[in-house]
NUVO-929789 format. One record per residue (C-alpha): x, y, z; residue in one letter. Coordinates in steps of 0.001 Angstrom, whole numbers, plus 500000, padded with zeros to 6 digits. Example, Ala and Ser with C-alpha at 12.3 -4.5 7.8 and 13.67 -1.06 7.14 Angstrom:
BEGIN
512300495500507800A
513670498940507140S
//
This chain:
BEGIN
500000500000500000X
501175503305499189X
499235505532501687X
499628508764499345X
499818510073496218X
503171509220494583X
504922510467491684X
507484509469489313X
510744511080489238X
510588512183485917X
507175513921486657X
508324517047488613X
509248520719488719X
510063522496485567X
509719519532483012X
508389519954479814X
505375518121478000X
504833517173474381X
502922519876472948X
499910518785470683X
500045515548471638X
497857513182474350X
499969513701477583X
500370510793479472X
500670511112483360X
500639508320486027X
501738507272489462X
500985505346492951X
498313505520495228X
496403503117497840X
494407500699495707X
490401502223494577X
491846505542495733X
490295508647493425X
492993510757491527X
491955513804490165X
495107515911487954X
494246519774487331X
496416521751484157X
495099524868482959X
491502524506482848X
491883520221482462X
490581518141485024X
491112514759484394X
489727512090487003X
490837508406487535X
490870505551490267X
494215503517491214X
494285499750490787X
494122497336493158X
497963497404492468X
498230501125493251X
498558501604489568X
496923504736487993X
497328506964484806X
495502509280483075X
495654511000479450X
495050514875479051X
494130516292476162X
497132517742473820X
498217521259475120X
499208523540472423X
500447527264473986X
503890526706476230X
502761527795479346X
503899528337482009X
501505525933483953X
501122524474487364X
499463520822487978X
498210519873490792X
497688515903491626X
494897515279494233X
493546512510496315X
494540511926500009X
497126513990499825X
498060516520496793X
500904517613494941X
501339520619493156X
504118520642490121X
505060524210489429X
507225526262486158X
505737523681483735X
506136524433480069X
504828522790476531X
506812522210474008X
509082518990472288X
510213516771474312X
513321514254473010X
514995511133474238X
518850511462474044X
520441508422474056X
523114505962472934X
527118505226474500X
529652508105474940X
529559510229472076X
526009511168473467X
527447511188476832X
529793513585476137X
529702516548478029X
529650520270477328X
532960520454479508X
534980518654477024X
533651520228473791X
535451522412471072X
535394525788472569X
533571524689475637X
534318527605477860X
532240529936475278X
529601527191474797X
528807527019478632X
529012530856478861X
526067531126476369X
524016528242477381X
521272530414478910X
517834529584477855X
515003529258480243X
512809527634477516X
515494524776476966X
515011521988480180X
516994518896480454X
516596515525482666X
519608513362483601X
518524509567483813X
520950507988486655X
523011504755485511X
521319502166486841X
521735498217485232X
518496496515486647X
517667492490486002X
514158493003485859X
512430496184484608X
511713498711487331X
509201501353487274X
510853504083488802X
514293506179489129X
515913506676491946X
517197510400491262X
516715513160489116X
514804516143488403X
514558518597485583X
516800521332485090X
516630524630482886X
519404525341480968X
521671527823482600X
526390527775482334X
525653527085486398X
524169523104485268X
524552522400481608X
528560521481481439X
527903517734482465X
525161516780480350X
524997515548476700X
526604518123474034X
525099516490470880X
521582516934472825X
522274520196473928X
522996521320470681X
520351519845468642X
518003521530470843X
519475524818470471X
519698524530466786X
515543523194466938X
514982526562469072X
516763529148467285X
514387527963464185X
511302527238465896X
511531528933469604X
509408526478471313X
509958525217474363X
512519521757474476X
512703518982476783X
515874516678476921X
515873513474478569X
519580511960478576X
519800508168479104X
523268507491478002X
525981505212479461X
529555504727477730X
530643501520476206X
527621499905475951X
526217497605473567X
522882497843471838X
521947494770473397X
521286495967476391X
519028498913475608X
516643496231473798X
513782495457476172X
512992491565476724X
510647491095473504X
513128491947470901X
515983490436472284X
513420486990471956X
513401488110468204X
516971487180467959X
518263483530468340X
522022484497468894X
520842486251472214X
519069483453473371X
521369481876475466X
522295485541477142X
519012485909477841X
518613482446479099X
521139482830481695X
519533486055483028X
516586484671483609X
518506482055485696X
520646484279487614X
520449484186491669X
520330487912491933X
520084487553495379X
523856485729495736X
525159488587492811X
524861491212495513X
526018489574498319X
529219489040496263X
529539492319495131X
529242493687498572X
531890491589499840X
533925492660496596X
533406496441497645X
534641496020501335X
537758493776499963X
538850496375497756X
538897499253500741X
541979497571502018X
543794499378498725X
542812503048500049X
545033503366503194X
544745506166505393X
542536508372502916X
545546509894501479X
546534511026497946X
550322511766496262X
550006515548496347X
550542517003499736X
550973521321499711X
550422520952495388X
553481518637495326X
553271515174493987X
555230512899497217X
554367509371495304X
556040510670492257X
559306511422493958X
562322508901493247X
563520508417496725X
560132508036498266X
559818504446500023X
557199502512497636X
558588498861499110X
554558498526500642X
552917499563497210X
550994496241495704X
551922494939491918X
549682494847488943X
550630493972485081X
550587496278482551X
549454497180479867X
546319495783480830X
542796497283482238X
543314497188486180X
539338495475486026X
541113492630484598X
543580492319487351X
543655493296491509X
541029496460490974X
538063495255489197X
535358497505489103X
537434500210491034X
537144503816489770X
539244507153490749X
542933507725490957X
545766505090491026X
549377506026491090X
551498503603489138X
555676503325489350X
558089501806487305X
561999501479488336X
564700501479485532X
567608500908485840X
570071502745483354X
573871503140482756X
575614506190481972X
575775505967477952X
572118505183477977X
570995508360480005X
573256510402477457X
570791509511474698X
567472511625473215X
565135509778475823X
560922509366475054X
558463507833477217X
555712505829475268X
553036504812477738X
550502503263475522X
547143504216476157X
545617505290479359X
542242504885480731X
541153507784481133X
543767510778482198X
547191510534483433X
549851513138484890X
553081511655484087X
556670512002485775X
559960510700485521X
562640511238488485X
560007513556490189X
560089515516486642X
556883515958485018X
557079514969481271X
553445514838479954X
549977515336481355X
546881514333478932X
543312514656480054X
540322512173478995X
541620510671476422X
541529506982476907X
542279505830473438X
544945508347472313X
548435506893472201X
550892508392475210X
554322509683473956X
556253512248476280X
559536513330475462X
562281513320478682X
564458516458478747X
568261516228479055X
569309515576482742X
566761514136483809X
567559510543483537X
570225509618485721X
572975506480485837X
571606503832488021X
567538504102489886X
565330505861487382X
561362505955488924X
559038506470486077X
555658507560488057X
552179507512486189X
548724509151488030X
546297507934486206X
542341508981486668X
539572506338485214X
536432508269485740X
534090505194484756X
534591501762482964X
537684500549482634X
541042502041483621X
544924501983483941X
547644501807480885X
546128499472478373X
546707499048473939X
549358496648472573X
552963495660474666X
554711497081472070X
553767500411472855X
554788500586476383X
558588501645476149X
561222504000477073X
563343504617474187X
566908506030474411X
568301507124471054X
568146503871469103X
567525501505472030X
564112500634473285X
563561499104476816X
560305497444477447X
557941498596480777X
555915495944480121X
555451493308483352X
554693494724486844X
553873497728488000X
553782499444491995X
550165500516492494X
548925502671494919X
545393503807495406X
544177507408496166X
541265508497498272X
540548511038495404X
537416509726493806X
537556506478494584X
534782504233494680X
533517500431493427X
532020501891490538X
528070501632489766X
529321499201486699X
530208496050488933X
527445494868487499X
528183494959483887X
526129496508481347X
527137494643478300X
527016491033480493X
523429490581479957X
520801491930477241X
517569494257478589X
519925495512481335X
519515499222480886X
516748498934479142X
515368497539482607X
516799500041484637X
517023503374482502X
514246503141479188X
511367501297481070X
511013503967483977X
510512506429481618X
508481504481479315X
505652506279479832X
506540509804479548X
504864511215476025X
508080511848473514X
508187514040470151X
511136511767469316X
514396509985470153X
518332511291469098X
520429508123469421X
524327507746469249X
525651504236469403X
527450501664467359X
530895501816468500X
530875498594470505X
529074496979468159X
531429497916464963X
532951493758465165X
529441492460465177X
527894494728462296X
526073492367460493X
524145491835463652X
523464495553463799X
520948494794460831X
518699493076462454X
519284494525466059X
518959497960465300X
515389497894463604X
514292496101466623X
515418498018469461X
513429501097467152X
510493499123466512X
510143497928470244X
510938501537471970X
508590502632469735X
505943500092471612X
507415500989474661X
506498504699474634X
503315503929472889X
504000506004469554X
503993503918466870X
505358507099464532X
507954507881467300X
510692509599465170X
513902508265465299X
517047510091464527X
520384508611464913X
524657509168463932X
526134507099461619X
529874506588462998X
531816508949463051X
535635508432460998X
538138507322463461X
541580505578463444X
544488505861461005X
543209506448457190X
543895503054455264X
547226502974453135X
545184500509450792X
541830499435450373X
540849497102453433X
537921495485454461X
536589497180457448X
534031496687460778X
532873500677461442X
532153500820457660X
529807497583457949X
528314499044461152X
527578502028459196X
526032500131456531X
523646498960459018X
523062501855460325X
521642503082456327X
519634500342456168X
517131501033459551X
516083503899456750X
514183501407455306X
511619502236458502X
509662505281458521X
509941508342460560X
513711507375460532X
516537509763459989X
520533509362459645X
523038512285460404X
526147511174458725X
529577512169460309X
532196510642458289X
533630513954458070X
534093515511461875X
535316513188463810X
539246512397465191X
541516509748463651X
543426509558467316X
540247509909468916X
536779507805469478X
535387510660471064X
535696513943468210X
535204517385470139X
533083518736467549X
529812517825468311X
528214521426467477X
528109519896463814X
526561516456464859X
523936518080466911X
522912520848463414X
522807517795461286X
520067516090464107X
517934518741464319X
518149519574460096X
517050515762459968X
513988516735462678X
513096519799461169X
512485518100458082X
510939514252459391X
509079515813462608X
508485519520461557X
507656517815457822X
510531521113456733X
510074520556452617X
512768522765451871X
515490520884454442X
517509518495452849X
519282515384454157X
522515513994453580X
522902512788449878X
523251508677449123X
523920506200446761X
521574504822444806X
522786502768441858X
526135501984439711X
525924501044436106X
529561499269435018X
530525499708431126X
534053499075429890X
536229500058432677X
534161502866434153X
531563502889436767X
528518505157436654X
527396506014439576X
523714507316440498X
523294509726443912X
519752510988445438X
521104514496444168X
523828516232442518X
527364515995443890X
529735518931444704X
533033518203445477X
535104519979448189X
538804519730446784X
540874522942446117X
542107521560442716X
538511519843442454X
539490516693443009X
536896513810443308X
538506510871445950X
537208508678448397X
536092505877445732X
537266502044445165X
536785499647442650X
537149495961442340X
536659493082439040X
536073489915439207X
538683488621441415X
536620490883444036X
540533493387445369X
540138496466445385X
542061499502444328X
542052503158444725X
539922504829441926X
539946508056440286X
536752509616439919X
535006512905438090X
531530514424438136X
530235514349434529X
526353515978434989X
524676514345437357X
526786511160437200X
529776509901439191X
532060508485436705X
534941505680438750X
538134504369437098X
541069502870438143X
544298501522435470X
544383498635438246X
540803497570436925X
540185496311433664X
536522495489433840X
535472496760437013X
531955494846438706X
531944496903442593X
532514499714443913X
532817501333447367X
532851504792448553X
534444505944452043X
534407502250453074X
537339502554456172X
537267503527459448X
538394506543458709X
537635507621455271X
539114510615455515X
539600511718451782X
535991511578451163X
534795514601450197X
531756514978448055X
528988516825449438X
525204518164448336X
524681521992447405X
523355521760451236X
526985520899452579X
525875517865453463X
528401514599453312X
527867511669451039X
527176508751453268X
529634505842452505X
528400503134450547X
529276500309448285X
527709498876445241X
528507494881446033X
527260492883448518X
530131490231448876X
530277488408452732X
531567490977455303X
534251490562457752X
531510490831460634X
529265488094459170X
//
């Protein structure tokens, strides 16, 4: 019994509702108990069920408001500084996650974020083996510099783009988590769809839940014995673990390169100082010295000899290499020291052995083996992940979709596909499911769907090469087969060192042009341009696009494009716009029968565009067994 009125979390102060649309709002009360909910000059009335269950539909709203509601039966509730508008899910791994602190130009971004009409709602993390119907935090926020630098960047700016064009009011809901899989933001009945994910799902309905937690608590107090006396490596500014001669004989050992998860600290977030002692004669120290530290999960602060050579900040996929100035390598003890900050997943000095080196002129010297660990006090906890996301399918969707399930949506902005990129040829059929299925979930069969194709990433091939983020991306085209779907392509701003590109200003303009023309029904907005046939005669290849190409090349230069004959290798091409045709040779390819376009990770010569400066999406013209199938 609940005794009194109860709301969800998402239900509450400053939120916004779907404008023009049935608005769905529902709680807890005691069982039979009368619920009457006042807005504006609605009154809508209603009885809980004998679960406590109740929910009632008002009419769509169409002016913004401000409103109040007030929520009556025992007891009431009044929700105040309500506004109607459009309302969006954001959603997806890190690049949605990614903050307005870490942005291109983010000091001036945060300094102008200042709209009272733009509101946002932070879903907690929360993994969850059966669906739950509530969250255990949040509220809404309005959009001020004081409380927008930690939430998504892509949403932020889609909505400002949407509001600069249409100035209504915007809700963002961000349910995001980095590294995740699509699997488990799927809710129970399409993960049943697919028969590879049986057996997952088989083993979560079998799971003692109950024994899972007792574990993990007795994980958590076992790994408090690493954070000794609640004391860090800086004392007065000045780092004391770094320093040479400091006494480290009591410090524990872990491997590296490797993910500290995988190894004494699993699950363990915040700051761990990591040393190294080298041992080096007098000839060696005389040499051009460089510290290569492979990569780092997520920040580091790096020293050698108390010295500090290099200091990089969340960037837990970019390769380490600090250069050691003269004098400070010495004959004999040399301590290399390494702070390194994981704020979430998994952390410490990871990537390939041979990367983790000290190289003196010609001569390299592995630091691969065992490591002196220390943990700090600073930030440390048994992170919220010790129960994996990615172990089990529905997870998230149990614990961060389903609570909000009921909340009435204009649409959904999704960014994910990174950690599915080696199983792509899944993607097809997973992707068009989870859509289909959220779309049940929220009730809105036309819920529009907007998502970013992957951005390019990783060193540009030297050749043509097969390749698993251009296969995820093809899967990613093909949920356009569904309606009310729409595709922001990015092959052109993101990082090659980095999985996380800073420019998300561009990502979130090319979401909201793809709204303003699929939910705003925009005729004169244009999407990115796409392939749509090739026609092979002699040793050329005609290709077909949606709409006339432009291509951005100071000398006018058409590249990007590959083609292959019968024995199926491909070669660079050279290709020129002749009207509205593409026109694809290579003097490797006698009679050419495929072609590909921007097919790599990172295709970064591509570079034909629409009149609208809009990117060709990658595509290719076979359809020859993938690497991922």
């Amino acid at each position: 019994m609940f005794g009194a009125i109860r709301l969800p979390r998402i239900i509450g102060d400053h939120m916004v509702l779907q404008r023009n649309k049935p608005i769905s709002i529902w709680g807890w009360a005691d069982a039979g108990e009368g619920i009457t909910v006042q807005i504006g000059t609605q009154v809508v009335k209603t009885k809980a069920d004998r679960k406590g269950n109740w929910r009632v539909w008002l009419t769509p709203i169409k002016d913004k408001g401000p409103y109040s509601m007030s929520i009556q039966g025992k007891n009431t509730i009044t929700i105040k500084d309500i506004l109607v508008g459009e309302v969006w899910l954001c959603s997806g791994q890190s690049n949605m996650e990614w903050p307005m602190s870490s942005v291109r130009n983010s000091d001036a971004e945060i300094d102008s974020a200042l709209n009272t009409e733009i509101r946002f709602f932070k879903v907690p993390k929360n993994v969850q083996f059966n669906p739950v119907d509530d969250l255990e935090v949040g509220e809404w926020m309005v959009v001020t510099p004081e409380n927008i630098s930690n939430f998504s960047a892509v949403g932020y700016f889609f909505a400002r783009n949407l509001y600069g064009k249409y100035q209504f009011p915007l809700g963002l809901i961000g349910s995001y988590w980095g590294g995740t899989d699509i699997e488990t933001w799927m809710d129970k009945s399409s993960v049943q769809e697919v028969p590879v994910l049986k057996d997952r799902l088989k083993a979560l309905d079998t799971l003692d839940v109950k024994k899972l937690k007792e574990d993990v608590a007795s994980k958590r107090a076992d790994l408090q014995k690493y954070v000794k006396h609640g004391t860090d490596g800086f004392v007065d500014g000045k780092a004391v673990w770094a320093d040479p001669n400091m006494n480290d004989s009591e410090w524990d050992s872990l491997h590296a390169p490797e993910i500290w998860e995988s190894g004494p600290l699993p699950d363990v977030d915040g700051v761990v100082w990591l040393r190294k002692t080298v041992i080096l004669s007098e000839a060696q120290v005389a040499k051009a010295a460089t510290l290569f530290l492979g990569k780092i999960d997520d920040s580091d602060i790096s020293w050698v000899n108390g010295m500090m050579v290099g200091k990089t900040t969340q960037e837990y996929s970019t390769l380490r290499r600090y250069k050691i100035g003269a004098g400070v390598l010495k004959p004999g003890k040399n301590v290399i020291t390494v702070r390194v900050e994981d704020t979430g997943g998994g952390g410490g000095i990871w990537g390939e052995e041979k990367l983790l080196k000290l190289v003196l002129g010609n001569e390299t010297i592995s630091l691969v083996g065992d490591w002196k660990f220390k943990v700090s006090a600073v930030g440390f906890k048994v992170s919220d992940a010790q129960y994996n996301p990615n172990k089990y399918p529905t997870l998230l969707n149990n614990g961060m979709i389903k609570p909000i399930a009921s909340y009435t949506l204009q649409g959904v902005i999704w960014y994910q596909g990174e950690n599915n990129a080696t199983r792509a040829h899944t993607y097809q059929t997973l992707f068009p499911l989870m859509i289909k299925h959220w779309r049940q979930q929220f009730q809105n069969p036309e819920l529009t769907f907007l998502y970013v194709q992957l951005a390019n990433y990783k060193a540009a091939p030297e050749q043509p090469e097969e390749s698993t983020w251009a296969e995820l991306r093809e899967a990613q085209d093909k949920a356009l087969s569904l309606p009310k779907v729409g595709l922001a392509v990015a092959i052109d701003i993101g990082d090659a060192k980095d999985i996380h590109p800073r420019n998300k200003q561009d990502v979130g303009y090319r979401l909201a042009l793809a709204a303003r023309k699929i939910a705003y029904g925009d005729s004169l907005i244009t999407s990115s341009p796409s392939f749509k046939s090739a026609q092979f005669i002699g040793n050329q290849a005609f290709i077909t696009t949606s709409e006339p190409m432009v291509v951005k090349s100071k000398y006018g230069y058409v590249m990007g494009f590959q083609l292959a004959g019968e024995d199926r290798k491909f070669y660079w091409a050279t290709a020129k716009i002749e009207g509205d045709k593409v026109v694809v040779t290579s003097d490797k390819v006698a009679n050419p029968v495929a072609v590909r376009y921007a097919w790599a990770d990172n295709p970064e010569d591509a570079n034909l565009y629409n009149k609208a400066g809009l990117p060709l999406g990658p595509f290719r013209s076979d359809d020859w067994k993938g690497i991922t199938e």
